[in-house]
N, CA, C and O atoms as CSV, one atom per row, in Angstrom:
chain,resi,resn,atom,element,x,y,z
A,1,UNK,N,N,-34.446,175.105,52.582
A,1,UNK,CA,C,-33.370,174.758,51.680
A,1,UNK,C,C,-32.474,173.717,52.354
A,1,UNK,O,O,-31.946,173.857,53.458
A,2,UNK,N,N,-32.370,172.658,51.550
A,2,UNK,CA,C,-31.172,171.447,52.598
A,2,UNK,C,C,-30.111,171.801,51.816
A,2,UNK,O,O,-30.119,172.327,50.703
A,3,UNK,N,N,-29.042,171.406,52.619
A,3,UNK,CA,C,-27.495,171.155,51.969
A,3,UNK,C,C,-27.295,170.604,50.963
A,3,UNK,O,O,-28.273,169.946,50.605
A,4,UNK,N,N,-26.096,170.536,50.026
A,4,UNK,CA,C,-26.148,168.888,48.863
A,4,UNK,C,C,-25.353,168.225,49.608
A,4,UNK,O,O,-24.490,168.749,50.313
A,5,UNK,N,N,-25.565,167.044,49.524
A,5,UNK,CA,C,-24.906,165.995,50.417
A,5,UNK,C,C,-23.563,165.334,48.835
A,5,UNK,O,O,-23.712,165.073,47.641
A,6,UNK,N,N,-22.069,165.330,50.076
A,6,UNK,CA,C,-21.695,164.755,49.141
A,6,UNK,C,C,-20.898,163.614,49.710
A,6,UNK,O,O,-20.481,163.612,50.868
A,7,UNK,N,N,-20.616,162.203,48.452
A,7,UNK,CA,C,-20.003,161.336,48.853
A,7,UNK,C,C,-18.608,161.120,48.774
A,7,UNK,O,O,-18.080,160.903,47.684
A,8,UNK,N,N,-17.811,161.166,50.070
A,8,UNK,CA,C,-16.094,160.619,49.679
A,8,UNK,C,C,-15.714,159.393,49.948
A,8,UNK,O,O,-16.482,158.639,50.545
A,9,UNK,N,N,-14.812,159.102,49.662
A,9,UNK,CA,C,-13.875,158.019,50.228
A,9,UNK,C,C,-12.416,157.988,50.158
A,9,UNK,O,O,-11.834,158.319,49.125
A,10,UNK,N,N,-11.712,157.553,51.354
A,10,UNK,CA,C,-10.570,157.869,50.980
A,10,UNK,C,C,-10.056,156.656,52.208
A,10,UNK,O,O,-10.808,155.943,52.872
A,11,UNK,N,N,-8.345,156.702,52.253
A,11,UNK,CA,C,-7.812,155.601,52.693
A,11,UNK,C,C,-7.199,156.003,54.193
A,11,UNK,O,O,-6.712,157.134,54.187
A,12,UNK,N,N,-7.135,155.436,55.248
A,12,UNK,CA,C,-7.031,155.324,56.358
A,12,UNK,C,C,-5.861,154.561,57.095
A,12,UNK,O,O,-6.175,153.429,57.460
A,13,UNK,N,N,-4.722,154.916,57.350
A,13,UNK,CA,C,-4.109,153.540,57.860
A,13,UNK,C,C,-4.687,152.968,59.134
A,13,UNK,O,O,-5.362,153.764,59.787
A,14,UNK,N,N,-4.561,151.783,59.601
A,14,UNK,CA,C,-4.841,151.279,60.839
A,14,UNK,C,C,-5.165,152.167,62.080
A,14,UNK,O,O,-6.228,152.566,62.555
A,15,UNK,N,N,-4.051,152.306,62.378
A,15,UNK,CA,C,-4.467,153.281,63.721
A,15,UNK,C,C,-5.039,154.250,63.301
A,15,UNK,O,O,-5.827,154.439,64.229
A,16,UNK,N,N,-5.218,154.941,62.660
A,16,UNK,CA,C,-5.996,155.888,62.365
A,16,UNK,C,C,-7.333,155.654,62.478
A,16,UNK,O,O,-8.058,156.407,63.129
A,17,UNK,N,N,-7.868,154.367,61.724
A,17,UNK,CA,C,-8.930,154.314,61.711
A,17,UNK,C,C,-9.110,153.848,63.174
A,17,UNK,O,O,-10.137,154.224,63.739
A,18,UNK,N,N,-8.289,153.122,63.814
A,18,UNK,CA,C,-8.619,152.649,65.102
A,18,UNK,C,C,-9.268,154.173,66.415
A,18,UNK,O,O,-10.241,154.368,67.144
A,19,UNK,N,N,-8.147,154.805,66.080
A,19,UNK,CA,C,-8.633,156.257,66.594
A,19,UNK,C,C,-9.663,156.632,66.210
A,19,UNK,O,O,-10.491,156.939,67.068
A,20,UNK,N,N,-9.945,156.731,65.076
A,20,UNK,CA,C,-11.453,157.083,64.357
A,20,UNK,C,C,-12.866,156.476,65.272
A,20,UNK,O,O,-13.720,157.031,65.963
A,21,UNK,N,N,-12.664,155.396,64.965
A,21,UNK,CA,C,-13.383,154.453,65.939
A,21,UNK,C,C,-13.994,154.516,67.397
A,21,UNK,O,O,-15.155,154.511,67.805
A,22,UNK,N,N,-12.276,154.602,68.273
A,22,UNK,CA,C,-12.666,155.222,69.793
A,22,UNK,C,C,-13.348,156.685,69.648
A,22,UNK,O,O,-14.110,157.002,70.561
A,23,UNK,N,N,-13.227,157.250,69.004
A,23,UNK,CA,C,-13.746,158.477,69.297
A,23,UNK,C,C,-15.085,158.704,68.844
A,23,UNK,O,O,-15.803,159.573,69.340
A,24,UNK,N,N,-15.488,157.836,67.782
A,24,UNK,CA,C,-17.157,157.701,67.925
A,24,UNK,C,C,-17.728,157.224,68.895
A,24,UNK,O,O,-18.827,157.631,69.274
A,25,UNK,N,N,-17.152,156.392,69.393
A,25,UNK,CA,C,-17.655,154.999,70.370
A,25,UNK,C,C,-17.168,156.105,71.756
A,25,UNK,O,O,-17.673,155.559,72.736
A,26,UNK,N,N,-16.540,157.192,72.167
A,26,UNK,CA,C,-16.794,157.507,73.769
A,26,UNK,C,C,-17.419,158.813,73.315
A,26,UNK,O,O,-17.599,159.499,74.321
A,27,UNK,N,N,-17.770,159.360,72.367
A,27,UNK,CA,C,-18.712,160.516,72.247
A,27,UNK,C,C,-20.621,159.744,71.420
A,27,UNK,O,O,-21.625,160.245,70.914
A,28,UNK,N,N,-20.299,158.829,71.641
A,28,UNK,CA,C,-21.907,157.914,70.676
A,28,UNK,C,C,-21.906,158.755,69.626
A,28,UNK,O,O,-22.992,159.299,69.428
A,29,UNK,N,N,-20.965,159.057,68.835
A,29,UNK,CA,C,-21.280,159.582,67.028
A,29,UNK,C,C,-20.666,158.980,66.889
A,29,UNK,O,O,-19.794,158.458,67.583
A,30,UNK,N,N,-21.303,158.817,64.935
A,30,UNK,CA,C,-21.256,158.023,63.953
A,30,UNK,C,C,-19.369,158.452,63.852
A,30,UNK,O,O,-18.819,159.045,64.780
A,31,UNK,N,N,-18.897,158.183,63.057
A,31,UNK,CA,C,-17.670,158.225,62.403
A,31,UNK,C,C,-17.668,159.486,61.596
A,31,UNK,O,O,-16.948,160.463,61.799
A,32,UNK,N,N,-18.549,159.342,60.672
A,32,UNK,CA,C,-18.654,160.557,59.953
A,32,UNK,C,C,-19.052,162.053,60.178
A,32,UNK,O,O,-18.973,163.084,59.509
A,33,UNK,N,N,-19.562,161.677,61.545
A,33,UNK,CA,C,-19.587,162.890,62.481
A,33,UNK,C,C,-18.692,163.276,63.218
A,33,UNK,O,O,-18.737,164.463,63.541
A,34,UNK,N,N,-17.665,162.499,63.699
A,34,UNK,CA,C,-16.415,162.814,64.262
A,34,UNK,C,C,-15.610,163.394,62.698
A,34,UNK,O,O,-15.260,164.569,62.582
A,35,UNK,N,N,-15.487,162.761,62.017
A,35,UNK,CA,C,-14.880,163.685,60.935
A,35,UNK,C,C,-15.328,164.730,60.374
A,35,UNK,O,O,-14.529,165.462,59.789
A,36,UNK,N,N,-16.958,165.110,60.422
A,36,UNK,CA,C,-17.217,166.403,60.161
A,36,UNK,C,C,-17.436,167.395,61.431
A,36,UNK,O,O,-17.781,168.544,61.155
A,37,UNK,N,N,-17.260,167.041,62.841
A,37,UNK,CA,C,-16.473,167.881,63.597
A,37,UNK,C,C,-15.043,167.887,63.840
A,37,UNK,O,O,-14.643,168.756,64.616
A,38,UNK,N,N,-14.460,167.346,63.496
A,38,UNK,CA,C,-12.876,167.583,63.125
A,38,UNK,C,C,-12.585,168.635,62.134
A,38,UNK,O,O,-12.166,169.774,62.342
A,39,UNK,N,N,-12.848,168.123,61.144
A,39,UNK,CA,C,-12.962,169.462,59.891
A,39,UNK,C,C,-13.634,170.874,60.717
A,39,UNK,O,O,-13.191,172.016,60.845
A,40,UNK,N,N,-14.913,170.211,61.203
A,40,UNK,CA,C,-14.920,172.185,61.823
A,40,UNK,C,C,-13.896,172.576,62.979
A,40,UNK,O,O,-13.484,173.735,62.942
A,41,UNK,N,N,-13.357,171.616,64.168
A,41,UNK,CA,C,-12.416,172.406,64.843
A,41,UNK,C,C,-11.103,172.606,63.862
A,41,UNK,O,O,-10.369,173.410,64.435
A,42,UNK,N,N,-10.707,172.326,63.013
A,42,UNK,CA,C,-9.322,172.353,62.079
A,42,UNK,C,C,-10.163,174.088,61.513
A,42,UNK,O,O,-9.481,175.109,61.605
A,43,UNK,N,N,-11.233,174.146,61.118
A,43,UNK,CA,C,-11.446,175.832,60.267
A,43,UNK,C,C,-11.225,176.642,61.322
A,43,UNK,O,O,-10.456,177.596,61.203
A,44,UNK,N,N,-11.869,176.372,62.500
A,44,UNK,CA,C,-11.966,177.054,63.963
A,44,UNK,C,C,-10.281,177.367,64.037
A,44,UNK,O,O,-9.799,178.477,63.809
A,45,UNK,N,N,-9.753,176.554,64.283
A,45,UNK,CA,C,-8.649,176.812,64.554
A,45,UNK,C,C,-7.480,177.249,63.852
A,45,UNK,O,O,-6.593,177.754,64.541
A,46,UNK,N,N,-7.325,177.166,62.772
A,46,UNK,CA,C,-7.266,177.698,61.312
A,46,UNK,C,C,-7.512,179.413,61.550
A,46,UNK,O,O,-6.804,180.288,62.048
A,47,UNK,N,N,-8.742,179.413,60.996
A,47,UNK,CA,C,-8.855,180.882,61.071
A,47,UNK,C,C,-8.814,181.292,62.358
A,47,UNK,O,O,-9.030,182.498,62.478
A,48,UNK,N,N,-8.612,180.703,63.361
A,48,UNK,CA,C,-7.872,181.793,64.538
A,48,UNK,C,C,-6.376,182.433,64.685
A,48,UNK,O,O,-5.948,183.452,65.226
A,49,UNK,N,N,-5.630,181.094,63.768
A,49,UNK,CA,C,-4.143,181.367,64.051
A,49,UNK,C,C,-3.992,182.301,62.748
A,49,UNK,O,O,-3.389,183.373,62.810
A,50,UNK,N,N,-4.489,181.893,61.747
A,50,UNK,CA,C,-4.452,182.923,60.371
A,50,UNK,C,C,-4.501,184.142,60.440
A,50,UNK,O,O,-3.711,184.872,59.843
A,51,UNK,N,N,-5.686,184.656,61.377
A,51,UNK,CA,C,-5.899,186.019,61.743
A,51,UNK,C,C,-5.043,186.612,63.325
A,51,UNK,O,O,-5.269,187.559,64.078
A,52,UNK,N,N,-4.342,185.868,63.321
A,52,UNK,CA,C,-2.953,186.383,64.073
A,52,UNK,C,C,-2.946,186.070,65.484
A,52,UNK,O,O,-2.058,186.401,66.269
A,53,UNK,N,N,-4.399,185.154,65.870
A,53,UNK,CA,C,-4.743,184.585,67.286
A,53,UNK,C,C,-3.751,183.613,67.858
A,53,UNK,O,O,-2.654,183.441,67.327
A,54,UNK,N,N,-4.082,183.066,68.791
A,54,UNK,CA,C,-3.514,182.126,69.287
A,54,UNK,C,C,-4.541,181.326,70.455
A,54,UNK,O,O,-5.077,181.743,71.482
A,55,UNK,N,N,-4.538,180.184,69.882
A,55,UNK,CA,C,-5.098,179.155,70.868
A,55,UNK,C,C,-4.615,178.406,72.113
A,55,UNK,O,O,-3.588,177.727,72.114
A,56,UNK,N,N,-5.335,178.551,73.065
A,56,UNK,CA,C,-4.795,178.366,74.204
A,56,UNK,C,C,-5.478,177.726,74.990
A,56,UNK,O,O,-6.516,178.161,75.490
A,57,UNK,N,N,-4.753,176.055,75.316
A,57,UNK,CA,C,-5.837,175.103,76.027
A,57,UNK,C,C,-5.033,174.753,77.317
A,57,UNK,O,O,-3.878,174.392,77.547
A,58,UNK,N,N,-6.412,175.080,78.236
A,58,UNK,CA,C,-5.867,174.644,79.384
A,58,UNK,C,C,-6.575,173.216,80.370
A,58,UNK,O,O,-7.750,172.880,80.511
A,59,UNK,N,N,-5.476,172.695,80.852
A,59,UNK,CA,C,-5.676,171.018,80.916
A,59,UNK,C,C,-6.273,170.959,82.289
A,59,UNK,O,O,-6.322,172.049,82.859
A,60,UNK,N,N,-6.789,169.812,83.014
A,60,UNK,CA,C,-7.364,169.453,84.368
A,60,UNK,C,C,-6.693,170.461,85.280
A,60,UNK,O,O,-7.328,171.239,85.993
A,61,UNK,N,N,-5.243,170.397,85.211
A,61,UNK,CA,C,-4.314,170.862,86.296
A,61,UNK,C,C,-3.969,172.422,85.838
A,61,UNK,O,O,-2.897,173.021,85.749
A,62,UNK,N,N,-5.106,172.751,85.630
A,62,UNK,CA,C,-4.652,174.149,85.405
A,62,UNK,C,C,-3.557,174.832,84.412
A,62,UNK,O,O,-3.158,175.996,84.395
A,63,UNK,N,N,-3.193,173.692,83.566
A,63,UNK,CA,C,-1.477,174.265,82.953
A,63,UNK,C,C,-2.170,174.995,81.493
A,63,UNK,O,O,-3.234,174.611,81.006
A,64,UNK,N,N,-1.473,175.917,81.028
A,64,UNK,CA,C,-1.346,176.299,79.588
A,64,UNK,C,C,-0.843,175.269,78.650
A,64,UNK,O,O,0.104,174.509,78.851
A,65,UNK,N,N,-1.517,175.332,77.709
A,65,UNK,CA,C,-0.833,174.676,76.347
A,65,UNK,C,C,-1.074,175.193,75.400
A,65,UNK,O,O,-2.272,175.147,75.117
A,66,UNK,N,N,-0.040,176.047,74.262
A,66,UNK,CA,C,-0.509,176.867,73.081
A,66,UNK,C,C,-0.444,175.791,72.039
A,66,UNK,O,O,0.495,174.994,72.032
A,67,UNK,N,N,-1.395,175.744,71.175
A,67,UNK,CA,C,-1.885,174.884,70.253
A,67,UNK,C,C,-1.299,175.136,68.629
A,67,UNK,O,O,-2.139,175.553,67.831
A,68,UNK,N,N,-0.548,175.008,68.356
A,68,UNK,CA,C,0.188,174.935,67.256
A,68,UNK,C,C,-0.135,174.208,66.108
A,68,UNK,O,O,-0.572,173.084,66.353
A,69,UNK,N,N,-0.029,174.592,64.622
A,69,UNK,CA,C,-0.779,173.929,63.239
A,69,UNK,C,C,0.384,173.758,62.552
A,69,UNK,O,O,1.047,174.780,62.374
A,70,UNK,N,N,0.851,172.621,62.074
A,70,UNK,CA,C,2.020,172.668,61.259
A,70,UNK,C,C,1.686,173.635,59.889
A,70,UNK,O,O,0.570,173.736,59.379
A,71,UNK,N,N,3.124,174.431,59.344
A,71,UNK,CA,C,2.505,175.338,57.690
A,71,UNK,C,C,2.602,174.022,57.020
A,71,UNK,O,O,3.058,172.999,57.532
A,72,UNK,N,N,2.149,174.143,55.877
A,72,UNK,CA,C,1.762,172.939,54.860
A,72,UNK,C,C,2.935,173.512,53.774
A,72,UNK,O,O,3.118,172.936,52.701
């Protein structure tokens, strides 16, 4: 069974897309793969804080950083 594939489009300001860009280009994915792993760390992280978790990234130097989602 395959997926249905679907088509979007939508608008980007500059830097954004510029960001978009570097981040295909230092991981070698397409664009549209950086945006459909974005969307999955945003559910990931999503339903961690939803269900009462908390995310917690820690940097080169050893430090904590709790990862915060603005409410909509």
């Amino acid at each position: 069974m395959t997926d249905k594939i679907y088509r979007i489009s939508f608008d980007l300001l500059e830097d954004v897309f510029q960001t978009l860009e570097a981040l295909a280009n230092i991981s070698s994915a397409t664009k549209s793969e950086v945006i459909r792993d974005g969307i999955s760390y945003y559910k990931f992280i999503t339903n961690i804080i939803k269900d009462g978790g908390k995310l917690i990234v820690v940097d080169k130097d050893g430090e904590f950083h709790k990862v915060t989602i603005k409410d909509s």
